[in-house]
N, C-alpha and C positions, 0 to 999 in steps of 0.2 A: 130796250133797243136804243141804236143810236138817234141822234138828232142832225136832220138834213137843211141846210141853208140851200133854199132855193133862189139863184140870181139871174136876172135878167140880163142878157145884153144891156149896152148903152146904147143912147140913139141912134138910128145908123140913117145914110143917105136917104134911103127907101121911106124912112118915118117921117123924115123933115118934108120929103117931094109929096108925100100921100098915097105911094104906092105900095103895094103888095109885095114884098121881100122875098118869100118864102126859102128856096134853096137854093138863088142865087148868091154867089158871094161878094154881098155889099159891103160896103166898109165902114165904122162909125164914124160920126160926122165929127165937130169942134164940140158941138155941144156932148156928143156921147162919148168923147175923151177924156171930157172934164165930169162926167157923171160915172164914167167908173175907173178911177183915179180917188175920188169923193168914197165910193163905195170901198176901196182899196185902206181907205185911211181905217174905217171899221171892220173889215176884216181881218186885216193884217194883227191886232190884238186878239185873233182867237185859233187855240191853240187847234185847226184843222186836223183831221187823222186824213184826211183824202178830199181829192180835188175832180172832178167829173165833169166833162165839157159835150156840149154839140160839137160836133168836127166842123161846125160853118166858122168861117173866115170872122166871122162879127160876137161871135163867144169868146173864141181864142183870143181874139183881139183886147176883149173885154178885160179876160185872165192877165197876160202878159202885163197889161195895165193896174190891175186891178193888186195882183200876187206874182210879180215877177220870179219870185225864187220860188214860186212853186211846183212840182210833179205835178202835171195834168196829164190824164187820164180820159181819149174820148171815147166813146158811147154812142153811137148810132142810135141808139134808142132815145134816147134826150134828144134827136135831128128838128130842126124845123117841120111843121106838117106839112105834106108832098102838096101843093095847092095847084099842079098841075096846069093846065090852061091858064090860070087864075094870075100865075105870077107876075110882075112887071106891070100890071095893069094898074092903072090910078085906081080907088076904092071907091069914090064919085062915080066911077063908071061901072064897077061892081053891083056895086049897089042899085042897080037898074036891072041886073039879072033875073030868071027866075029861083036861082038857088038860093040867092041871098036871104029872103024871108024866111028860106029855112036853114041856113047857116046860124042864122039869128034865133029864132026859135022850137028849132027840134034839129041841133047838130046832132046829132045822134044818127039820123038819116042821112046829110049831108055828104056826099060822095063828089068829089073833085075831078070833072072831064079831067081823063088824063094824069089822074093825081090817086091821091088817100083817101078813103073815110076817117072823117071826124074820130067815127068810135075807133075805127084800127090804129091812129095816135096817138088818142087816151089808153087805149090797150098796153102795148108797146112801151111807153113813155114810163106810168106806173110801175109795170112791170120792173121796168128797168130800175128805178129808183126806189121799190124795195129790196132787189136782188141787191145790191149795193149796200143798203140800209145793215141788210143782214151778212152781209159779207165786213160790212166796218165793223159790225156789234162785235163779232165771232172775233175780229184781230185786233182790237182795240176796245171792246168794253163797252158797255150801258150808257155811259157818261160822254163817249166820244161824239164831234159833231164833226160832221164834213159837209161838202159845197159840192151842189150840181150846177153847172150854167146852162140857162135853158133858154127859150122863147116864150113871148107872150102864152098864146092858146097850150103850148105843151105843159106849162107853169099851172093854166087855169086850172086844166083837163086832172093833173094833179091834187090840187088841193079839193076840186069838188069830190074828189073821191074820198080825199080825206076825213073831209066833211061830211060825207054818208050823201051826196048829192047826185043825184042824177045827171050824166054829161047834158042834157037839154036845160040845167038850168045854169052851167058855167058861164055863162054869158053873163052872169051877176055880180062875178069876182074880176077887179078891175088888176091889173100888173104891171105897173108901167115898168119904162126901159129904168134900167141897173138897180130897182127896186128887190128885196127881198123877203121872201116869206119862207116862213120856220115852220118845218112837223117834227114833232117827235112821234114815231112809232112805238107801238109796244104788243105783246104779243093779244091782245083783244082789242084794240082799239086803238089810233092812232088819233095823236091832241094835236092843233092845230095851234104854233104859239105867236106868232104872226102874219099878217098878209101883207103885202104891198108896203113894205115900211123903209125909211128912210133915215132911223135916227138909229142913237145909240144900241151895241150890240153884248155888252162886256155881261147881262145879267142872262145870258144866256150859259155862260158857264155854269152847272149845276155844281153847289155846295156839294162836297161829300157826303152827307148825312143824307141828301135827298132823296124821297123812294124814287127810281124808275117805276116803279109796278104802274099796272093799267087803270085803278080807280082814280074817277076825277076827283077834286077837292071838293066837297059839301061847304055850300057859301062861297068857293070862288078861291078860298089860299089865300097866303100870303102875296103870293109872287116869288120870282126867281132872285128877284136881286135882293131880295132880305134876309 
């Protein structure tokens, strides 16, 4: 299967002030211009088969910045999660709710006045970025990688699953803004080949020789870029 570059927005207004974003459409601030611009510089070396956005105003934004000459492709399913009531609100004052303790530890219940459940945007979200996954494999091969740009909690909600993790414990995987994290899927099991990373991208390209197939390396492999 193919391998998906998970990106985050850059900073946007809402992150710097401390407020809750959600599916308003904020704009990235100076610092999250220059953070994906930065992230631009590492992607732009790799040879993407496809490009996949949240429709909010602060992914695309990120895109345009990030891979100007790119086809982007949005996806409702990669959207921010609906946080209903919740949005625009400072997170100091959230945080005084009664939901909050359990946004924090059992989203999986959390249900948003006015908004999503937690679990119906890990649902959703997933879903979405394997159907993808397998629609790049089928038109471009094993070895291809493409980019979702996503939001925080959508990002998480992803990888825990990838991870074989229950969404009540994604609250442990951190994502910051224009950071990136790698899955590769495969028809049994999907490898998790980054989280939250900021550096160098180029060994992500797989050698030709390299199995796809779904067993892990006993001791760990070599790595990608050797």
């Amino acid at each position: 299967m193919a391998t998906v570059l998970l990106l985050r927005h850059g900073r946007t207004t809402a992150n710097a002030t401390g407020e809750l974003a959600g599916r308003r459409p904020v704009d990235l601030d100076d610092a999250g211009v220059g953070q994906a611009s930065k992230a631009g510089e590492r992607l732009r070396a790799l040879p993407l088969a496809a490009v996949v956005s949240s429709p909010l105003k602060r992914c695309r934004k990120t895109l345009e910045l990030a891979l100007p000459d790119a086809e982007v492709v949005e996806d409702d399913g990669l959207i921010e999660c609906g946080y209903g009531d919740w949005e625009g609100r400072p997170l100091k004052e959230l945080a005084k709710e009664d939901l909050w303790p359990v946004v924090q530890q059992h989203p999986s219940a959390a249900v948003f006045p006015h908004g999503e459940a937690m679990a119906d945007m890990s649902a959703r979200a997933i879903a979405s970025v394997r159907r993808w996954d397998a629609r790049v494999t089928e038109e471009h091969g094993p070895e291809a990688l493409w980019l979702a740009c996503s939001h925080g909690d959508v990002i998480k909600a992803i990888i825990a699953d990838a991870l074989g993790l229950h969404l009540d414990q994604f609250q442990r995987i951190a994502v910051d803004p224009a950071s990136i994290s790698v899955i590769r899927y495969t028809p049994t099991r999907p490898f998790v080949v980054r989280v939250n990373e900021g550096g160098d991208l180029a060994s992500l390209v797989p050698p030709k020789a390299e199995t796809t197939g779904s067993d892990a390396a006993v001791g760990g492999g070599a790595g990608a870029g050797v």
